[in-house]
C-alpha positions, -999 to +999 in steps of 0.1 A: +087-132-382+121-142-373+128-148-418+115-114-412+139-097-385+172-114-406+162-098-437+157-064-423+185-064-401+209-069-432+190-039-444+184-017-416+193-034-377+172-011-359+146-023-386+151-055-378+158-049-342+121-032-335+106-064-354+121-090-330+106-070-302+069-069-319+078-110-318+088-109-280+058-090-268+035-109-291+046-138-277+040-125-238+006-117-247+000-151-266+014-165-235-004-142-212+021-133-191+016-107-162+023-073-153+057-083-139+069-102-171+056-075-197+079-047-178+110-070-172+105-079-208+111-038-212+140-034-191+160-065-203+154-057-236+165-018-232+190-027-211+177-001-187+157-006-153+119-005-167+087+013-145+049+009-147+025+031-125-007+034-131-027+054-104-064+048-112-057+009-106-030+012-081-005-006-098+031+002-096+058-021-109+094-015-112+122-043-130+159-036-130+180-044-162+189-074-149+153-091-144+155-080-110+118-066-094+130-040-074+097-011-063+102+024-060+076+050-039+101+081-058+083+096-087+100+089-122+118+115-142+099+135-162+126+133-190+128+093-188+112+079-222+076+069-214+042+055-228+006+060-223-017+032-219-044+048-237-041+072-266-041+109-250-036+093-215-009+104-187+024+085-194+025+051-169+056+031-185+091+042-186+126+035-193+153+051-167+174+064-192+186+102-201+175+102-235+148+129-242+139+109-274+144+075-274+159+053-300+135+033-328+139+001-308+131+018-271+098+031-286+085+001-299+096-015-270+075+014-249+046+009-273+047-030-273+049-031-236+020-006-230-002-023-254+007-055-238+003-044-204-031-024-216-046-055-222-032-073-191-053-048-168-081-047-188-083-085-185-072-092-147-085-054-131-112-043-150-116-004-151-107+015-119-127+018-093-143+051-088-156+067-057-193+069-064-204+076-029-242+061-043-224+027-053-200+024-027-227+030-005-250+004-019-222-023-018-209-021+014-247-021+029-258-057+045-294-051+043-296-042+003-304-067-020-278-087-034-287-082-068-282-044-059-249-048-046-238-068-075-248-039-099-235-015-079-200-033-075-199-036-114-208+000-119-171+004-094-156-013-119-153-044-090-151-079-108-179-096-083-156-128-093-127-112-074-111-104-039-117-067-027-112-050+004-121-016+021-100+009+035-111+033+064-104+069+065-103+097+087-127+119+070-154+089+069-155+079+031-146+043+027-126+032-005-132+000-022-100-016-038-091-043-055-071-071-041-035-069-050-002-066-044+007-037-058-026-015-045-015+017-036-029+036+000-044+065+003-016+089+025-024+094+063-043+073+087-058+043+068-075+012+087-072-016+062-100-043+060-093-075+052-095-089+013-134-111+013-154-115-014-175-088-033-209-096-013-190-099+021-174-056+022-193-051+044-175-071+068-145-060+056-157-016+061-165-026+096-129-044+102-113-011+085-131+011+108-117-008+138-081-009+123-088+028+121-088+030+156-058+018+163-036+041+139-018+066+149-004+104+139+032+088+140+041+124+161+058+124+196+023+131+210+006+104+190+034+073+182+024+043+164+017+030+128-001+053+106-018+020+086-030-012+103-046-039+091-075-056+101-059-092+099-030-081+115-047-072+150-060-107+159-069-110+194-059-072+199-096-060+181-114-070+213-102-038+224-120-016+208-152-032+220-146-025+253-126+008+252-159+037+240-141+065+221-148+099+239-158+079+273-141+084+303-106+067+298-093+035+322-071+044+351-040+036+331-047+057+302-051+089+321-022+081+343-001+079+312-019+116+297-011+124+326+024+120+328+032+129+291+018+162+299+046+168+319+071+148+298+073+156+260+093+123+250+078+095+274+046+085+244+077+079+218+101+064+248+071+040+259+061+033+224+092+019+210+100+000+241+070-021+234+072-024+199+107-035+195+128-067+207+147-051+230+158-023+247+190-016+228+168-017+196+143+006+214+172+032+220+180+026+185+146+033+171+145+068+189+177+077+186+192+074+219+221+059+238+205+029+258+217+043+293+199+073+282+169+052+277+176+031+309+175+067+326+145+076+308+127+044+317+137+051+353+116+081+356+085+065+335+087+038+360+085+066+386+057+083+369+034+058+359+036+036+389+041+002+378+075-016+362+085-011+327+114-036+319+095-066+326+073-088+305+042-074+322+049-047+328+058-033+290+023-058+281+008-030+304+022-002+288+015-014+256-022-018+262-024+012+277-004+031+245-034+013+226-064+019+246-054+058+248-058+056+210-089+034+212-106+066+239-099+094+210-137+110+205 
């Protein structure tokens, strides 16, 4: 191949060009090399940054020129050179370049790379998961039959081999996805269960729906992360065992509804005092001066009833911040 690539660059270089890349990408796949390599393979050799997204899998991978892995959540350009991964599919690899039409050696670069990349997911992800309410029903139920849930987890496309994990939604559906980096999240609220084995979801839908609990609208009314996950709540979980959503709130929770009702920015005050390292980073967070927060804290103090600048006293208002979401019917 490389006898090859001389002779045809003394004939034609983009000729010979496009047949050193058919070498390089043959040579990833040979090797089989990842997601990660296949794209910065793309952008070193264009010489431009180099982005793969592809939806149905959640994967989204983005390479500077330099080597560099560097993600973006922004949308790529619709005029950016791309490739499909499939023959008549939606584009999911591009070159960050303005050039409508790319060059000979950028299109076989797109094409190698896709093809490469292709076979990558096919190998590692298997076919996306789809939201077959009868499947996903079937595997995250602890009383079917194993063999059931084995078949059903194939028919999502799951590799029962694999790592998965469940997210939790606010309309009730659970999702089943892979376990990977680069899985994408649904927008809104989304309580994240922990990454177990295929036979064990159902362990991880019943951690989501507790990390569901303790998201929040990210509003003034309702502060607080809009995705939490399960492993990330340790001790905290207990909570929800004891706190019955739509029951009768504890004391502390409906002395802080009640004083928000009267004061519009003490939930977003309170909340970033308690989540940050100190009170100058709290003022920071809401975009205060800190002797406007030191005044604000004043009259919380004064409203609540209990201290808010000691270590207890910001534990207290830190349960109570979680309990009031924990009481939401």
């Amino acid at each position: 191949m490389k006898e090859l690539a001389g002779r045809l660059t003394a004939l034609d270089p983009d000729a010979g060009a496009a047949v050193r890349v058919i070498a390089y990408f043959d040579r990833l796949s040979e090797s089989r090399a990842g997601l990660e390599a296949l794209v910065r393979g793309a952008a070193v050799l264009a010489g431009v940054p180099a982005r793969l997204i592809d939806v149905e899998r959640r994967v989204r991978v983005r390479v500077e020129a330099d080597g560099t892995r560097r993600d973006s959540s922004a949308a790529p350009d619709p005029g950016w050179p791309s490739a499909a991964l499939a023959p008549g599919g939606a584009a999911a690899l591009w070159l960050e370049q303005d050039a409508a039409v790319p060059s000979v050696v950028d299109a076989v670069i797109l094409e190698r790379a896709a093809g490469a990349v292709r076979l990558v997911l096919d190998r590692t992800r298997g076919r996306a998961a789809v939201d077959d309410p009868a499947l996903v029903e079937t595997v995250l139920d602890a009383t079917a039959p194993e063999t059931a849930r084995l078949h059903a987890a194939r028919g999502l496309g799951l590799d029962p081999a694999a790592s998965a994990r469940v997210l939790a939604r606010l309309d009730g559906r659970p999702r089943i996805v892979p376990d990977h980096p680069a899985a994408e999240l649904p927008a809104g609220r989304v309580g994240v269960g922990p990454a177990v084995p295929v036979l064990d979801l159902p362990r991880s839908w019943a951690d989501a729906r507790t990390a569901l609990r303790f998201t929040a609208d990210g509003t003034a009314q309702d502060p607080g992360p809009a995705v939490v996950h399960a492993e990330e709540l340790g001790g905290v979980a207990l909570l929800a065992e004891l706190v019955v959503p739509g029951a009768e709130p504890p004391p502390d929770v409906q002395q802080l509804e009640v004083a928000a009702a009267t004061t519009p920015w003490l939930l977003t005050a309170l909340h970033a005092v308690v989540s940050t390292a100190s009170l100058r980073a709290a003022a920071a967070e809401i975009n205060v001066h800190h002797s406007t927060l030191q005044d604000r804290l004043s009259h919380a103090e004064h409203l609540l009833g209990w201290p808010l600048r000691t270590p207890q006293g910001r534990l207290r208002a830190q349960l109570a911040l979680v309990m009031r979401q924990l009481a939401r019917p």
